[in-house]
N, C-alpha and C positions, 0 to 999 in steps of 0.2 A: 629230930622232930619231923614229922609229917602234916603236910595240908592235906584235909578232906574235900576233892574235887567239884561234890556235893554243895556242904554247908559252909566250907573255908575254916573248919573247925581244926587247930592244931593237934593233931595225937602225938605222945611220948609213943617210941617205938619200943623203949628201954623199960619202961613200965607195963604198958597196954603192950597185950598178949594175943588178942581178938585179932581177928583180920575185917572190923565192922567197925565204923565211927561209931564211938559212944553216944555220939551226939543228933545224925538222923540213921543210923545203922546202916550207911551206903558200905558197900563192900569195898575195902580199899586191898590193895597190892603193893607188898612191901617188897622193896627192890634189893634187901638184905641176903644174899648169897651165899652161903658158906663157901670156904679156902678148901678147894681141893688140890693135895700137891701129890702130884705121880711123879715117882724116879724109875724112869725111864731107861735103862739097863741093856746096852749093845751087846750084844753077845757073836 
């Protein structure tokens, strides 16, 4: 779950796709990073 900065409107991050509150369409930023794993290889 996310709050909307804006309106304090709760977004699903899981459902809601948008990167806009449904609700006053404030631009929000979603802090979900994907897992990057490097192996790392001594040669």
């Amino acid at each position: 779950m996310y709050k909307c900065i804006n309106c304090g409107q709760t977004v699903d991050i899981k459902k809601y796709s948008e990167s806009k509150c449904p609700k006053c369409r404030y631009r929000i930023l979603f802090k979900e990073v994907p897992v990057v794993k490097r192996t790392v290889k001594a040669r």
